[in-house]
Structures are given as C-alpha cells and as structure tokens.
Rosetta silent file (secondary structure, phi, psi, omega in degrees, C-alpha in Angstrom):
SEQUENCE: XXXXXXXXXXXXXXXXXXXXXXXXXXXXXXXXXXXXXXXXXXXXXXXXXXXXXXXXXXXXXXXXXXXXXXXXXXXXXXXXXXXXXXXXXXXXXXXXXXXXXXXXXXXXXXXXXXXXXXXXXXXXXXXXXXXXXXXXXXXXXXXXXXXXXXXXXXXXXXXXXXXXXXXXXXXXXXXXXXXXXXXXXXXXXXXXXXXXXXXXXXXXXXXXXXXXXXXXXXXXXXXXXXXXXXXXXXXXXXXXXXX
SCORE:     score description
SCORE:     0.000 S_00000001
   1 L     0.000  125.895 -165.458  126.635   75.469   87.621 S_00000001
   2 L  -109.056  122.660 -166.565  127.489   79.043   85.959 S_00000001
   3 L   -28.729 -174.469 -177.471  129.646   81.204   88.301 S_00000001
   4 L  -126.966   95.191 -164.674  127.820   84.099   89.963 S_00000001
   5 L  -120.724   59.937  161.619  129.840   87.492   87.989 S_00000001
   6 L   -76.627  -31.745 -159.933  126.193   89.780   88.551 S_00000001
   7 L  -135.413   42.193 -173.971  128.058   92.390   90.336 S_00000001
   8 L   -81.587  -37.411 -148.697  131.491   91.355   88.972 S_00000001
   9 L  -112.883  116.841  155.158  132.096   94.645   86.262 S_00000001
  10 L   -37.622  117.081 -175.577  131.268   98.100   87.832 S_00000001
  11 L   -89.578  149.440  156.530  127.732   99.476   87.579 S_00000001
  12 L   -38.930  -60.098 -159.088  126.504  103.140   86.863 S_00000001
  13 L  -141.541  102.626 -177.011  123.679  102.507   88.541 S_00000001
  14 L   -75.950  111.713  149.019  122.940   99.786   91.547 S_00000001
  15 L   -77.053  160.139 -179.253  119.145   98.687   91.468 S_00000001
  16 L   -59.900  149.416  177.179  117.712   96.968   94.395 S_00000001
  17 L   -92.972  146.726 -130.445  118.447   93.349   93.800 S_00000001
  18 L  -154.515  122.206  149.987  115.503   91.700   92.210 S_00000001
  19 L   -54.828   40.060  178.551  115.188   87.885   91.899 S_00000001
  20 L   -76.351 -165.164  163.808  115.453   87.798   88.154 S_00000001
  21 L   -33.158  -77.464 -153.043  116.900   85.730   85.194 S_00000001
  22 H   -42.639  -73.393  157.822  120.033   87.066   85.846 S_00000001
  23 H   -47.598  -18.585  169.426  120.313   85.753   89.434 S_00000001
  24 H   -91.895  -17.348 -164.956  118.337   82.379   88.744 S_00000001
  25 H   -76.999  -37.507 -177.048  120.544   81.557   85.949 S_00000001
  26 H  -100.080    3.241  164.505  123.559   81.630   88.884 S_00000001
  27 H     3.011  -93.469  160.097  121.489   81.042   91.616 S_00000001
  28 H   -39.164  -42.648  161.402  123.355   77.534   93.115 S_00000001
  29 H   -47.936  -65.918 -148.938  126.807   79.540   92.961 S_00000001
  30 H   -47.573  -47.500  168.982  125.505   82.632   94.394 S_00000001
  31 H   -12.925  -85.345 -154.938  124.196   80.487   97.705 S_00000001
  32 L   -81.703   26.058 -155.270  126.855   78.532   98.444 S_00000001
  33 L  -143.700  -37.304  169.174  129.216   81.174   97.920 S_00000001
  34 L  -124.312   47.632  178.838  127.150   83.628  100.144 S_00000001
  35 L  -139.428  106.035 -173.810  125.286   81.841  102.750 S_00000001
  36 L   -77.744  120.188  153.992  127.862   80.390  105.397 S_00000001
  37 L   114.315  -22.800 -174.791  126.668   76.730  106.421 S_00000001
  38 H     4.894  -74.941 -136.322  123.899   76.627  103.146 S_00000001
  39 H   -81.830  -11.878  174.578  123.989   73.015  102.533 S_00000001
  40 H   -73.687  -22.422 -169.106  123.987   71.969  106.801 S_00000001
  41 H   -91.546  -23.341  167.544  120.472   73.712  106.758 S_00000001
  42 H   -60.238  -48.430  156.120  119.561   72.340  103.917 S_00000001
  43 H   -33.213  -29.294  167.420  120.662   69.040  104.622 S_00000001
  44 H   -94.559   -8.155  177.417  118.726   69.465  108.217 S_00000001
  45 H   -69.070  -78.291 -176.160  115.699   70.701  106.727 S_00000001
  46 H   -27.978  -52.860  179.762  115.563   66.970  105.603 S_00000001
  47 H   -63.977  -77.285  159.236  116.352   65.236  108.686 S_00000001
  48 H    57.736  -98.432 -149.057  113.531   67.391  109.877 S_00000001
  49 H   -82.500  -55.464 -162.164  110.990   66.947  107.681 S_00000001
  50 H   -50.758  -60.603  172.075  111.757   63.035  108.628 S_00000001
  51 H   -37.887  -56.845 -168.918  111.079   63.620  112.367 S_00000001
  52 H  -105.392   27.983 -168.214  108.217   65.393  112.455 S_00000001
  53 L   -80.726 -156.314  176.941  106.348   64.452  109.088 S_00000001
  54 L   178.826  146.844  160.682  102.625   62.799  109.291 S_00000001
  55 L   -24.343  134.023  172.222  100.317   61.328  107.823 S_00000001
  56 L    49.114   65.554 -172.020   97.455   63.084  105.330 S_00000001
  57 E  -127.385  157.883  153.368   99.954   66.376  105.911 S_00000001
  58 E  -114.628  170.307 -166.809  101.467   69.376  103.609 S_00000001
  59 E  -140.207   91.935 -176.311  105.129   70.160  103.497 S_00000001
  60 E   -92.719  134.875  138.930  105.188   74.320  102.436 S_00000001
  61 E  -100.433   92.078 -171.637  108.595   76.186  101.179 S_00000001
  62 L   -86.276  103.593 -174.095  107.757   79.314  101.410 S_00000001
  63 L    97.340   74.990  177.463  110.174   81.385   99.328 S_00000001
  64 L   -83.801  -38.159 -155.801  111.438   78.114   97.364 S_00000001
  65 L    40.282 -103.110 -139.033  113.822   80.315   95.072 S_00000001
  66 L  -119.582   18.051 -153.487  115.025   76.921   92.853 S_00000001
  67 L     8.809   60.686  141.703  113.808   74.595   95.456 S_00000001
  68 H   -23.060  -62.313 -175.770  116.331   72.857   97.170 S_00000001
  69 H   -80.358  -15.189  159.742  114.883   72.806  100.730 S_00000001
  70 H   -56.721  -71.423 -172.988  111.488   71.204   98.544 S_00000001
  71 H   -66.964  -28.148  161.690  113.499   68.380   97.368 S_00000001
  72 H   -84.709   -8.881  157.439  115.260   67.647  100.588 S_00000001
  73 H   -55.715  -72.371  177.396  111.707   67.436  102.488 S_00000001
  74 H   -21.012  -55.046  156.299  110.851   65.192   99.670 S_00000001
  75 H   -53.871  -32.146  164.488  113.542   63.027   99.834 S_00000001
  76 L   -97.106   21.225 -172.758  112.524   62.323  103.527 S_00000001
  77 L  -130.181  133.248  174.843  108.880   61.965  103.600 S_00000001
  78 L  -125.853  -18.551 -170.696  107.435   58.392  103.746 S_00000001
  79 L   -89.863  159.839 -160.231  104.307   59.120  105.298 S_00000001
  80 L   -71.210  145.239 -168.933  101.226   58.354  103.291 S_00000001
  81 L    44.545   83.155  176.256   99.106   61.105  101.489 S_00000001
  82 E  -131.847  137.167  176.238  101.888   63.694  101.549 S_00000001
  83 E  -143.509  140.389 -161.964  102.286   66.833   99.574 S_00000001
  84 E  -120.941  111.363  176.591  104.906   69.520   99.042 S_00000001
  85 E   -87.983  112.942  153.228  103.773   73.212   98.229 S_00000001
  86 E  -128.474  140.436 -138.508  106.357   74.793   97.211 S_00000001
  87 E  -124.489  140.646  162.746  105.703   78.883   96.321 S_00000001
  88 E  -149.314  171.890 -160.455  108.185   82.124   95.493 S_00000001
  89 L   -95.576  -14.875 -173.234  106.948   85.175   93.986 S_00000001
  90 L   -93.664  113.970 -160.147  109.680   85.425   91.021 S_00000001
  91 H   -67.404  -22.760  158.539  108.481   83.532   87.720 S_00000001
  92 H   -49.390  -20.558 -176.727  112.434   82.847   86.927 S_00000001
  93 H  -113.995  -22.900 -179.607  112.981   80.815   90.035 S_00000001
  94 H   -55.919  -55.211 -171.529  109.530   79.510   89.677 S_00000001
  95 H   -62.937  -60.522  173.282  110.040   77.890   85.910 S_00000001
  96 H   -22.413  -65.736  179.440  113.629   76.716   87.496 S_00000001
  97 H   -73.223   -9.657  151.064  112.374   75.141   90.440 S_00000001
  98 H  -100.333    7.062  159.399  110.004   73.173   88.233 S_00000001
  99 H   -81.433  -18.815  172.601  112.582   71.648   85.944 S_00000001
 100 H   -87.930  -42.606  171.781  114.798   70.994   89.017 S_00000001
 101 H   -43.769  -48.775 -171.626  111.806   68.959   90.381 S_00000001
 102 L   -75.629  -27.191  169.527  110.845   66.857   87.441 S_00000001
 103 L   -24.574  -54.950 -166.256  114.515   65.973   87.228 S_00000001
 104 L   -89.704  150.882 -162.782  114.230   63.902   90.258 S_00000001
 105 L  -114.536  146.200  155.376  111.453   60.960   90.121 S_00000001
 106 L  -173.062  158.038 -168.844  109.290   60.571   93.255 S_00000001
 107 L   -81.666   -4.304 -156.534  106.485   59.080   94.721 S_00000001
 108 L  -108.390   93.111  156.349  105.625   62.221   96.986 S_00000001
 109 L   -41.432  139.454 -161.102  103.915   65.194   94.701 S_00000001
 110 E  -140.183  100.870 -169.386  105.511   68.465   94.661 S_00000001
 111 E   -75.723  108.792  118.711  103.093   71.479   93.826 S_00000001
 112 E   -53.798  115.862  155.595  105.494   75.031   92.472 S_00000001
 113 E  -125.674  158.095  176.548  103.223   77.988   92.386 S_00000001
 114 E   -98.723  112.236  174.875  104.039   81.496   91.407 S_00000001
 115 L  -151.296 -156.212  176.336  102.537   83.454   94.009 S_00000001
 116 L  -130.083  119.283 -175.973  103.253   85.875   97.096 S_00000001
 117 H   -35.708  -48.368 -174.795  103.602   83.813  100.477 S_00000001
 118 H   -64.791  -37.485  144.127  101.663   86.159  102.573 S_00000001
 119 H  -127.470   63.540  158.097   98.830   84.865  100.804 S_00000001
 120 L   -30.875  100.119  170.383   99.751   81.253  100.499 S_00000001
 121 L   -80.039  134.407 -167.985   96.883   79.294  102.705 S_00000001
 122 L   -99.393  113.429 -170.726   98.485   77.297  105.329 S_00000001
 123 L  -137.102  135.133  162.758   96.402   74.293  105.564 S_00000001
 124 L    57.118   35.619 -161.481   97.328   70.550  107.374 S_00000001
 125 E  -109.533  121.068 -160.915  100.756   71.221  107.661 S_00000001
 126 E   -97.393    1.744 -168.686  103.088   69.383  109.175 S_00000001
 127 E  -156.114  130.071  162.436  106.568   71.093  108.118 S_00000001
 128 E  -136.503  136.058 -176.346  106.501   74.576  107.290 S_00000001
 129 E  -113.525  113.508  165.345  110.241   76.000  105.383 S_00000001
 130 E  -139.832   99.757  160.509  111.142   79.709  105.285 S_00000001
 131 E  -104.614  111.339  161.000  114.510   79.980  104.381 S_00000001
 132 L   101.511    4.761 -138.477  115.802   83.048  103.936 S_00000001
 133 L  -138.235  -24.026  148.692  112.924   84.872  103.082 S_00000001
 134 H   -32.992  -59.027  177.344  111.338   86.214  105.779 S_00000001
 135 H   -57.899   -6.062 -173.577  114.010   88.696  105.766 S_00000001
 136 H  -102.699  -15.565  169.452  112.486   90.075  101.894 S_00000001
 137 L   -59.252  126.793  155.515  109.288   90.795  103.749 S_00000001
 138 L   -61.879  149.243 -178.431  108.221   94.501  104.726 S_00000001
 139 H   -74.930   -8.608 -178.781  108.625   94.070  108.543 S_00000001
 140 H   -91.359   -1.999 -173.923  104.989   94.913  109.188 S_00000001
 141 H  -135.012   20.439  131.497  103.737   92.250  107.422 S_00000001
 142 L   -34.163  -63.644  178.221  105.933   89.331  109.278 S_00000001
 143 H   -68.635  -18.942 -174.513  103.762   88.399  112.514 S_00000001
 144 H   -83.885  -39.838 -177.040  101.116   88.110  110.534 S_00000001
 145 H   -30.724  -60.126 -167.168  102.662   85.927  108.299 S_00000001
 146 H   -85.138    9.861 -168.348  104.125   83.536  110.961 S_00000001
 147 H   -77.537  -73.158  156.964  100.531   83.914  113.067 S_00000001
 148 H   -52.894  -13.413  143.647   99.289   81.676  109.823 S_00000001
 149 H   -54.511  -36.507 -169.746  101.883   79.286  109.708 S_00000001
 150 H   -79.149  -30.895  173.466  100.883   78.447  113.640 S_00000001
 151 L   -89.458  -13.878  167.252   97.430   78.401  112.750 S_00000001
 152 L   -92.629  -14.449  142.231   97.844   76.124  109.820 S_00000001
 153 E   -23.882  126.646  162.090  100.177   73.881  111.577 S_00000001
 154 E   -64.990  178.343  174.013   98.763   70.065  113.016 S_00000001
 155 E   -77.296  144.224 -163.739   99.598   69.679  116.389 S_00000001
 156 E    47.770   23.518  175.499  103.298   69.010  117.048 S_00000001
 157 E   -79.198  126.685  179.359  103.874   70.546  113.126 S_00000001
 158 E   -90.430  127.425  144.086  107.576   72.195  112.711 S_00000001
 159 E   -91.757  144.545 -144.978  108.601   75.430  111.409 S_00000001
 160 E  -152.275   62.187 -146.985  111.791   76.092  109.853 S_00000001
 161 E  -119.714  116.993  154.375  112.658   79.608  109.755 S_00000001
 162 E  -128.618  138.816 -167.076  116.572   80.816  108.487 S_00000001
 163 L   -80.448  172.712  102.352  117.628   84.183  108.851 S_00000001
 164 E  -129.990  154.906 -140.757  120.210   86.662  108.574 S_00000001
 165 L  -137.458  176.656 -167.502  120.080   88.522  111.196 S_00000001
 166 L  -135.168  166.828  171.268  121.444   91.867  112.871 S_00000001
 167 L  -115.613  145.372 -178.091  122.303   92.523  116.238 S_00000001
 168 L   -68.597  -32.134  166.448  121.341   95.787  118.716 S_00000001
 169 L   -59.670  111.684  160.363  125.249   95.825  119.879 S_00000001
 170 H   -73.565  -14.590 -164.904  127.177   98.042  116.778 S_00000001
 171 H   -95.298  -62.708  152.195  130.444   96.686  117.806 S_00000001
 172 H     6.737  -93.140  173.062  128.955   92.802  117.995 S_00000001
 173 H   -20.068  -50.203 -175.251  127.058   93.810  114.669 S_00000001
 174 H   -80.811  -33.545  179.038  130.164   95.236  112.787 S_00000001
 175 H   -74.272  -71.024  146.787  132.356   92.583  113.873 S_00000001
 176 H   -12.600  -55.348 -176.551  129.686   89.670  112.050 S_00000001
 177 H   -97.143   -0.335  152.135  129.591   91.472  109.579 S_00000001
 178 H   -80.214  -20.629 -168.572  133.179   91.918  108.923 S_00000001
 179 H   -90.636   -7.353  177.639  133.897   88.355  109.872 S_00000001
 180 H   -99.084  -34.366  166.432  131.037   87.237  106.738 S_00000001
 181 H   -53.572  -31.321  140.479  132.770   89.398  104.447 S_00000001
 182 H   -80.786   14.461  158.149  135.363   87.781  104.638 S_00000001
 183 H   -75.683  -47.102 -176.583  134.138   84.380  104.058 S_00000001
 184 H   -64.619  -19.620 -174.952  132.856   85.958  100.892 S_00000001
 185 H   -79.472  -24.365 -176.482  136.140   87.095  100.409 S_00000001
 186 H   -80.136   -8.099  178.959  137.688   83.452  100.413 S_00000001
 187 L   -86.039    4.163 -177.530  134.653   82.294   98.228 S_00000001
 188 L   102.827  -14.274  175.813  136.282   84.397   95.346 S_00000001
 189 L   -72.994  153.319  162.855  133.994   87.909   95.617 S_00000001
 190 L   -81.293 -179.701  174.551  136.059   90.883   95.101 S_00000001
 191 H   -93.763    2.488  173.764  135.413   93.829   97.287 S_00000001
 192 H  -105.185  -10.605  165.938  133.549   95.643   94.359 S_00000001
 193 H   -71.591  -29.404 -157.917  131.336   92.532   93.826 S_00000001
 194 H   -87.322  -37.607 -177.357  130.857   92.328   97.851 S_00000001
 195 H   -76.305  -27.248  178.575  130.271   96.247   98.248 S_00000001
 196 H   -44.903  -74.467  179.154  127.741   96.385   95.027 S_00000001
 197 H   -44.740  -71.257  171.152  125.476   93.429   96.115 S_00000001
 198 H   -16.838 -100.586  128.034  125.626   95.174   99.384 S_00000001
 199 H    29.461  -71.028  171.277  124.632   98.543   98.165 S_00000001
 200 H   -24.592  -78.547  176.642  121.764   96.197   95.972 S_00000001
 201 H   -60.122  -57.076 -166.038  119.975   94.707   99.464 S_00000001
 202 H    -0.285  -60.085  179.201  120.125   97.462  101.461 S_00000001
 203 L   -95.074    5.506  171.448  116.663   98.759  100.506 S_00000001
 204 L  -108.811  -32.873  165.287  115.437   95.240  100.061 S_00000001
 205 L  -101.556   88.395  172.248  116.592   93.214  102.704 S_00000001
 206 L  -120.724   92.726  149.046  115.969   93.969  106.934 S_00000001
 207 L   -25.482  131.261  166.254  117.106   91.685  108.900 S_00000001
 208 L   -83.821  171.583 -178.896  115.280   91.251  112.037 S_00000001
 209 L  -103.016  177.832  173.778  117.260   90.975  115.522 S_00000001
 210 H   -62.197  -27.281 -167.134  117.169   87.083  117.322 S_00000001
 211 H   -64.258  -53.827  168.736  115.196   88.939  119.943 S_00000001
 212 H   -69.910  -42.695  156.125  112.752   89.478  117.535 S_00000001
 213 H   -60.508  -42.796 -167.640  112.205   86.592  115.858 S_00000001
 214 H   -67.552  -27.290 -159.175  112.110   85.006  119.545 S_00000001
 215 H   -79.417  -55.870 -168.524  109.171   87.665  120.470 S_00000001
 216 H   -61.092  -42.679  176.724  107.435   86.663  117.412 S_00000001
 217 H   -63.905    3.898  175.164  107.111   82.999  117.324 S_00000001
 218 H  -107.833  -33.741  164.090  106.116   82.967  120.977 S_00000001
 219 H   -44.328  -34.293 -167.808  103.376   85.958  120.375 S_00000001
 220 L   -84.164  -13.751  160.825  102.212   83.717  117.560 S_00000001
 221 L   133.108  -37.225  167.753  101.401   80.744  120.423 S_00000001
 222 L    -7.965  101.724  171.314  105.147   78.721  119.742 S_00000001
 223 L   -96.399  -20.475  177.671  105.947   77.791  123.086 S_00000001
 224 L  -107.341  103.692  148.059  109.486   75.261  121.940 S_00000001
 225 E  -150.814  160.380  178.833  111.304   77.212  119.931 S_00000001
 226 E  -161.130  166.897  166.456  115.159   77.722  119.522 S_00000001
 227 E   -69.996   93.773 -170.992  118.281   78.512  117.752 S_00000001
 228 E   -89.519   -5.372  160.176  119.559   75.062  116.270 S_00000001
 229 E  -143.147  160.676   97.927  122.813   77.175  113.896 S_00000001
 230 E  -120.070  154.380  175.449  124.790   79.885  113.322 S_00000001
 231 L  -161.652   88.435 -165.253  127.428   81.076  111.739 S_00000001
 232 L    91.411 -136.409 -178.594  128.504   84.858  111.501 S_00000001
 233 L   -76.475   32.974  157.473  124.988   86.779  110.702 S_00000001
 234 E   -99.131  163.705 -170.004  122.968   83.588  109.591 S_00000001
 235 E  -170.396  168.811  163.098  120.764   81.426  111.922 S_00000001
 236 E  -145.161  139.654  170.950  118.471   78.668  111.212 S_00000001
 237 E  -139.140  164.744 -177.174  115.762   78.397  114.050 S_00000001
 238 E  -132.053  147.349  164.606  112.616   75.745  114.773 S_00000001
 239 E  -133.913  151.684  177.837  109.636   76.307  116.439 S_00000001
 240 L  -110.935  178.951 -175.916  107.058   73.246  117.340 S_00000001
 241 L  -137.948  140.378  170.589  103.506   73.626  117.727 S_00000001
 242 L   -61.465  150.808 -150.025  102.173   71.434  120.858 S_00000001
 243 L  -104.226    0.000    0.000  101.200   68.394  119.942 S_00000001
C-alpha cells in the first residue's frame, strides 16, 4: 500500500482535487488515514448486504472508487441469481477496481463500469451503496438521484448512504471539524498536507446537513431510515424501502 504524500511538498497552485492516477495509486492509505471509522462501515456494509439480500436481485456501489464496499457485499451474498454493479466516473479507480476484483475468486458476478451515477439505471435492487459520494454531487442533482434508488429498490431493499456532513451550529461545526483534524493529525498528515487537501475540496465537495439528508430520503418515500455511525463529521445512514 504506497503512503498517501499528494499534498505532502508545497504547491504553487491547489487544483480542485480530481480522482486521478495520482490519488488511485494511494487510494487505500488516503481512506484509512482520512475517513474516521472507514473499515466499521465497510465491514457493515457486508453484514448488510447479508440481511437484506434476495433472490434474482442487484447489489449497486455507486461511487465504487477501488471497490471495497463491492467486495464486502460480495463476500456476503448467497442468494441465487445475484449481481454486483459496481460504477465511478474516474477511469483510474475504474481499471483499479477491476484488478482488485479479479484478485478475489467468486461465485457472485461483479459488473465495474465507467460511468456517471446519476445515470446509472437502478433496476431489482436489493442493496443500494453510496459511500461517500453523494457529497461529490452538485446539490441540485441529489434528490433526484436518491428518488431513483427508491424507485429501483424491491420491496424491503436497503440503502446505504455515508456522508460527511456539516452542521447549521458554527460553534458545533468548528468544533468537528477541529476534533477530525486532529485525527488526521495522529494519522501522520502535517498541517500543510491537511490545509492543502482542504483548500483542494472546498470547491468540490458540499456536505449536506443530517437534516437534510433526513428530508431527502423521506421526500423520496423512505419511511425507516436512521443514523446507524458517527464519528466527528462522518455518518453512515440506512434507509429501507417497505417491504
């Protein structure tokens, strides 16, 4: 796994941060280094997947990056005629994520396409996965987004949507986000790798508030949905579809 140094050497010039090479080749550092809790949501994506898969179903990761939360659906699905789409828009994490697939032998097919999620077709699906990605979205083009996961959902079909997320409270807000910066600081970032990458998302990444996520999945017909983690400005949340 090759360390994550993208925004280790002072830049000239910050560009918005861009899935590329550069970032798939360190990808698996970068995560686990800046995601507090990474590997419980992955790891629960899995249990998951187990609960609520079914029969003649799809299993979508929408926003796969190297696909991780693909292979732990995979790993848990036993039921018969099962298939796992999983799609990001960046051809570096695409060609990744299918070399990390064929690694692993299974009987459950696993589709990677390079395409752009919003228009993925959500068809028979009994697990739907958006980790992190939602937030990478223009915000105007979210509800529609998750309005087609709900309508491509079977009945009793799971969603899997993790954030990070902002709060309307600045003191709250500032306080999160001082308390993840320093997690980053104990993972080894410096403060000119932590303010750069900063500086990077800014114009790429906007975070919704929980309130909002909460409006949308019940506007979209979700009537069970909740926060199952957090930890600083990260969430993982589920919504069900009625059975």
């Amino acid at each position: 796994m090759q360390k994550d140094h993208v925004y280790a050497e002072p830049l000239a010039h910050i560009q918005d941060f861009r899935f590329d090479d550069a970032v798939a080749d360190v990808f698996p550092d970068m995560i686990q280094r800046s995601v507090p809790g990474y590997q419980t949501i992955i790891q629960t994506i899995g249990k998951l997947t187990a609960r609520y898969q079914q029969d003649n179903s799809h299993y979508y990761d929408l926003g796969c990056s190297l696909g991780a939360a693909s292979l732990a659906m995979r790993r848990h699905i036993s039921a018969a005629n099962s298939k796992v789409i999983a799609v990001d828009n960046s051809q570096a994490m695409i060609e990744r994520c299918q070399r990390h697939l064929l690694a692993f032998r299974s009987d459950v097919p696993v589709e990677a396409v390079l395409g752009d999620i919003r228009q993925t077709p959500i068809e028979q699906a009994a697990v739907v996965v958006i980790n992190f990605t939602l937030q990478f979205l223009p915000p105007e083009d979210r509800d529609a987004l998750i309005q087609r996961i709900y309508k491509g959902l079977k009945p009793g079909g799971i969603l899997i949507l993790s954030e990070k997320f902002k709060t309307d409270d600045n003191i709250t807000n500032d306080l999160l986000i001082d308390l993840y910066h320093d997690f980053k600081r104990a993972n080894g970032y410096s403060e000119l790798e932590i303010s750069q990458k900063r500086t990077a998302l800014e114009n790429v990444m906007r975070p919704d508030t929980l309130a909002t996520h909460a409006t949308r999945l019940q506007q979209a017909g979700f009537s069970a949905h909740n926060l199952w983690f957090q930890c600083f400005n990260f969430c993982s949340m589920f919504a069900i579809k009625d059975a």
